[in-house]
C-alpha positions as CSV (number, residue, x, y, z in Angstrom):
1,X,74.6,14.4,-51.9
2,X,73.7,15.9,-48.7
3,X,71.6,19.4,-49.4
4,X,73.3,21.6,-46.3
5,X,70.9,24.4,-47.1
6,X,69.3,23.1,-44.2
7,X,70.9,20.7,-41.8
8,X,69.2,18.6,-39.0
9,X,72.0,19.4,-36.3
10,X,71.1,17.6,-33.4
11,X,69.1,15.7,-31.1
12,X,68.0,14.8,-27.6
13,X,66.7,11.2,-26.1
14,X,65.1,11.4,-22.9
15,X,66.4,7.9,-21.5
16,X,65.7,5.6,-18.5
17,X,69.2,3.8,-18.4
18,X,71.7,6.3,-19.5
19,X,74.8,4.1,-18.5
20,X,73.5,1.4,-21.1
21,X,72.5,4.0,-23.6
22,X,75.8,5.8,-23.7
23,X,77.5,2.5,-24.3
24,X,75.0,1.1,-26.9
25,X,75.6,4.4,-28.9
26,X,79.8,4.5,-27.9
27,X,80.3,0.6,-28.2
28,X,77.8,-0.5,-31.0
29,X,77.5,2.1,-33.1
30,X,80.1,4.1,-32.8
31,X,80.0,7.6,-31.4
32,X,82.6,9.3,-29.5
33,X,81.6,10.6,-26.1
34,X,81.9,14.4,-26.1
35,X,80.6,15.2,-22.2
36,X,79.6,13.4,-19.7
37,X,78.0,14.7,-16.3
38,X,75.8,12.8,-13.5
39,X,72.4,12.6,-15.4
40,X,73.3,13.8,-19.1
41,X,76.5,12.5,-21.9
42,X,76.9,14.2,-25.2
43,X,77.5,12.2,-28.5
44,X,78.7,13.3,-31.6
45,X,81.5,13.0,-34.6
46,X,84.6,14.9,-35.4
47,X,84.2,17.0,-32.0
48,X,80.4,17.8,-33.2
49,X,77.2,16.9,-31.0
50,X,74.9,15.0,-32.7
51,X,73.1,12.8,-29.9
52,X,72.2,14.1,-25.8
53,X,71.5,11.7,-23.9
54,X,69.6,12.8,-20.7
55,X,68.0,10.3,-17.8
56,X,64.7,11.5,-16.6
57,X,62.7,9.9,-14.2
58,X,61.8,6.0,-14.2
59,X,59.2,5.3,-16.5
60,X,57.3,3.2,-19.3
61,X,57.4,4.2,-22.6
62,X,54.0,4.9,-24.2
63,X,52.3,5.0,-27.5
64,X,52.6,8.6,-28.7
65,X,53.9,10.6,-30.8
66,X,57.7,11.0,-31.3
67,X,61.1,9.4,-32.9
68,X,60.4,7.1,-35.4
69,X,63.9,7.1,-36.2
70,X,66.9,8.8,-36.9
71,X,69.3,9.0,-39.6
72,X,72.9,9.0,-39.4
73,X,74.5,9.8,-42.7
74,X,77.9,8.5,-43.7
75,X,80.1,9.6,-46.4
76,X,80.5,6.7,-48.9
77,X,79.1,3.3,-49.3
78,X,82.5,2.5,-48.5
79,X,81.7,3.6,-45.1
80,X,78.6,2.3,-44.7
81,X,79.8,-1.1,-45.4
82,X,82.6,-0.7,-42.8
83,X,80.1,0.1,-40.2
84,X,77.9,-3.0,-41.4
85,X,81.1,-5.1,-40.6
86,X,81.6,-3.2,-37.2
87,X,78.0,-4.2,-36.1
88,X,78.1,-7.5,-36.9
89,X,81.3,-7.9,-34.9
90,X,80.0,-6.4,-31.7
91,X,77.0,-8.8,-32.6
92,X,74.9,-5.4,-32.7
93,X,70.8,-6.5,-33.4
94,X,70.2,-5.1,-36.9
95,X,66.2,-5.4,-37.9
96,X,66.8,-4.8,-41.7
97,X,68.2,-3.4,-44.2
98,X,67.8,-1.7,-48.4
99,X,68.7,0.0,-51.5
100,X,65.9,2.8,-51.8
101,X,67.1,4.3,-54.9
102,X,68.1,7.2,-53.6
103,X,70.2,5.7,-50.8
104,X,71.1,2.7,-49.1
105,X,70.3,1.8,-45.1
106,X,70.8,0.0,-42.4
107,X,68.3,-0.1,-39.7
108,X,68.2,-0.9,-35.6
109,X,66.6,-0.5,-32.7
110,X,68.4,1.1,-29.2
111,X,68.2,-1.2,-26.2
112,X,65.1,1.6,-25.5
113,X,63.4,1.0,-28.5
114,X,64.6,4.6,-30.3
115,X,64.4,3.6,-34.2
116,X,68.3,4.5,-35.8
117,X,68.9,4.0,-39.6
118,X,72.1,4.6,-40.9
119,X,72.7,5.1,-44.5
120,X,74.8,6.8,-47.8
121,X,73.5,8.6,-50.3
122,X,74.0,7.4,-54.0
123,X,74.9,9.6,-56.5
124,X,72.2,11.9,-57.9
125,X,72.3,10.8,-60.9
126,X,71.0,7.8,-60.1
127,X,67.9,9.1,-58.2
128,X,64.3,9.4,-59.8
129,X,64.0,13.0,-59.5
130,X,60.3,14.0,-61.5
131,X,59.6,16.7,-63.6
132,X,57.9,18.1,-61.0
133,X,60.4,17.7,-57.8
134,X,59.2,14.5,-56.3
135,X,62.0,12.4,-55.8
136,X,60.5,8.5,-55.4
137,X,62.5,6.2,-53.8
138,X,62.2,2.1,-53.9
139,X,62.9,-0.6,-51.3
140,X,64.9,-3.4,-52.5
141,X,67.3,-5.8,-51.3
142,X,70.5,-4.4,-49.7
143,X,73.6,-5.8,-51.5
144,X,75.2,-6.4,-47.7
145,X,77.8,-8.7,-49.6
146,X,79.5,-6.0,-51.9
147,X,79.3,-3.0,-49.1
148,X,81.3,-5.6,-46.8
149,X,83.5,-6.9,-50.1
150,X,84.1,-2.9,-50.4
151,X,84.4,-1.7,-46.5
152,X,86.4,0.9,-45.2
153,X,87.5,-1.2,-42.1
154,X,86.1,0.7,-38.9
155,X,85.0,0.7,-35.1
156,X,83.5,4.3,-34.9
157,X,81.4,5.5,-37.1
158,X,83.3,7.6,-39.7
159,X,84.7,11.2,-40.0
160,X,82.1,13.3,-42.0
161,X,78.9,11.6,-40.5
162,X,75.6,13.5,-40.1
163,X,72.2,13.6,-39.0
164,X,70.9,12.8,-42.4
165,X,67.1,13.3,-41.7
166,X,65.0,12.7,-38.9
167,X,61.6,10.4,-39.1
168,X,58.6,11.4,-37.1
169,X,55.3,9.6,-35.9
170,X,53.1,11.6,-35.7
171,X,49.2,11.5,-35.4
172,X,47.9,13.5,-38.9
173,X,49.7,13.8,-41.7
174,X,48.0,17.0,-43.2
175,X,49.0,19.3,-39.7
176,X,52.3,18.1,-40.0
177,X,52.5,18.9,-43.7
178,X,50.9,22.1,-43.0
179,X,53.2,23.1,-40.1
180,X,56.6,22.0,-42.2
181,X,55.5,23.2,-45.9
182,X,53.5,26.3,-45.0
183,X,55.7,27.7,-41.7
184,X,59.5,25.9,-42.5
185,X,59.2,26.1,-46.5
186,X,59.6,22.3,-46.9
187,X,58.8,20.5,-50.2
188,X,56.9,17.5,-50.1
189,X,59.3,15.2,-52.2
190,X,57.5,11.8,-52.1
191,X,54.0,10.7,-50.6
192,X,53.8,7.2,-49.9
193,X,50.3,5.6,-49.7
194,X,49.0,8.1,-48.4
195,X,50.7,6.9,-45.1
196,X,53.8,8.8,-44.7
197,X,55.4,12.0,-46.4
198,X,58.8,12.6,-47.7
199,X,60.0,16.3,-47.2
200,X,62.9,18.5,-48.2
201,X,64.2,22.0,-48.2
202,X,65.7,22.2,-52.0
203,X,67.3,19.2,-53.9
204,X,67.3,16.3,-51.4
205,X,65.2,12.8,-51.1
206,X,64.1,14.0,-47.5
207,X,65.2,15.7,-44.8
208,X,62.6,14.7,-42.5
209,X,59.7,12.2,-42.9
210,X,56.1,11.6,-40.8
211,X,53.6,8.5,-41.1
212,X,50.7,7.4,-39.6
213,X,51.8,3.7,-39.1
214,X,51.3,3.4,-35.7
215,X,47.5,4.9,-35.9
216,X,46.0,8.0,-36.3
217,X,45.2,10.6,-33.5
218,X,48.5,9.3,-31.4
219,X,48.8,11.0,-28.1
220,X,50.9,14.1,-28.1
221,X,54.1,13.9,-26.5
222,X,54.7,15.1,-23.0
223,X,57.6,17.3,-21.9
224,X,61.0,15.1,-20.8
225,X,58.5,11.8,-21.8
226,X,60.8,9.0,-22.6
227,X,62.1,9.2,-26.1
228,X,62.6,12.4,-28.3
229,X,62.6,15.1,-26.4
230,X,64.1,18.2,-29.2
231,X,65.8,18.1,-32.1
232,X,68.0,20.9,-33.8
233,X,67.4,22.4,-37.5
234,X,70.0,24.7,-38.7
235,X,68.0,27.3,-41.3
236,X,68.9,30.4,-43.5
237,X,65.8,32.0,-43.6
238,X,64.7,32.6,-39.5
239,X,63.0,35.8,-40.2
240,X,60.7,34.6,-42.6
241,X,60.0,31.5,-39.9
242,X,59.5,33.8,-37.2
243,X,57.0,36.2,-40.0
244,X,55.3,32.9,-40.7
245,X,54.8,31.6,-36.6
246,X,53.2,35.2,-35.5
247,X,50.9,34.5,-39.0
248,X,49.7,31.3,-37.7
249,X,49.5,32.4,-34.1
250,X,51.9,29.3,-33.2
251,X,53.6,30.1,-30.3
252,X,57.7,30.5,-30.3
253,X,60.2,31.7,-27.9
254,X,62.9,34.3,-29.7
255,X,66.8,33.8,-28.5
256,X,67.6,36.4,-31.8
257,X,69.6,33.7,-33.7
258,X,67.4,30.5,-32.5
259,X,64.0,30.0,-32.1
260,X,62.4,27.5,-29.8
261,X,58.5,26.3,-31.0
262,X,56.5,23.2,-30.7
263,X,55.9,20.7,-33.8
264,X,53.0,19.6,-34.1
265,X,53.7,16.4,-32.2
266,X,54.4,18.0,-29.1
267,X,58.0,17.7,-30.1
268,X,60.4,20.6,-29.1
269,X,62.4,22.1,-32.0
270,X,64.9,24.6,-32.2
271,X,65.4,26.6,-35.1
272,X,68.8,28.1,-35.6
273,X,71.0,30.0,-38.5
């Protein structure tokens, strides 16, 4: 029950190895290749970029802020159990996997240590949506053996699939709920422990999520530093964004249509109708 008032379009990985990354992401989970040139390939589903993968000069990654992971959303659970199925026969590392109420997810790690998590939504009627537009989720055991005893028999991930949300590490919680309530017009849907945030624009368990897990006061991320170098919202309401960036003196480049501005993470983010 994907909310499409606003939709996290796209990303880019700044990558060491892109010959291995392209296949990881082809191969294991399942993306078609869209483009390809010397130092850059294009990912995506049903003729749609999702993923850029562009090589950047050798180098280690550090502890900063960036990707925690991202989500690819898939139609049905259906779907999700066929690619469960196709991971496990391309032996494809998975490093968990649960019902959180709301949804149900798989999780990995890229042979460059980008966080993915791939998951359906449940039915909204099932969801534990509060009187007062929180929407808590849980984390309990997958039921691997009834999305395989259901699968929609795969090897790419299915037509219909989406960045779901994107999860962020970030070094405070408070700027970055200040920068994505206050300038985007995100709701914060779910607080856990203090430790990470859930937000949402409208009726949805979270379009994109920041903790702290990895400490507080994280480096900031450097431009084309290994890992996430932009990612892509698609918004209805760019003229209030742009009212609300002059406001807090945040600084924004203006294509008329898209908007390009930092997060507070030192994360490029484009902002587009």
């Amino acid at each position: 029950m994907y909310n499409d008032n606003l939709v996290v379009d796209s990303y880019l990985l700044y990558v060491n190895n892109l010959a291995l990354m392209t296949k990881y992401y082809t191969h294991n989970i399942g993306l078609n290749l869209l483009e390809k040139s010397q130092h850059q390939t294009i990912l995506g589903i049903d003729n749609h970029p999702l993923l850029i993968l562009k090589e950047t000069n050798p180098q280690t990654k550090r502890k900063a802020t960036g990707l925690y992971h991202t989500a690819f959303l898939v139609p049905s659970a259906a779907d999700l159990g066929g690619v469960l199925l196709h991971l496990l026969n391309t032996n494809t590392a998975l490093i968990g996997g649960a019902n959180h109420g709301y949804s149900e997810a798989l999780y990995l790690q890229d042979p460059e240590d980008n966080g993915i998590e791939i998951y359906h939504d449940n039915p909204v009627e099932v969801w534990d949506v509060r009187t007062d537009g929180q929407i808590i989720g849980i984390t309990e055991e997958l039921d691997a053996t009834r999305l395989i005893e259901n699968a929609k028999i795969t090897s790419k991930m299915p037509s219909g699939t989406k960045i779901g949300h994107i999860h962020l590490q970030v070094n405070s919680l408070a700027n970055n709920l200040a920068f994505y309530q206050d300038i985007l017009g995100f709701d914060l849907k779910s607080n856990l422990a203090n430790s990470a945030y859930f937000l949402a624009d409208g009726l949805y368990h979270h379009h994109i999520a920041t903790n702290i897990w990895a400490g507080e006061n994280l480096p900031l991320r450097k431009d084309s530093e290994l890992g996430l170098g932009y990612y892509t919202l698609k918004k209805n309401n760019l003229d209030v964004i742009k009212e609300n960036l002059q406001k807090a003196k945040i600084t924004f480049k203006d294509y008329s249509h898209r908007i390009q501005t930092l997060d507070p993470n030192g994360i490029k983010l484009l902002i587009e109708e």
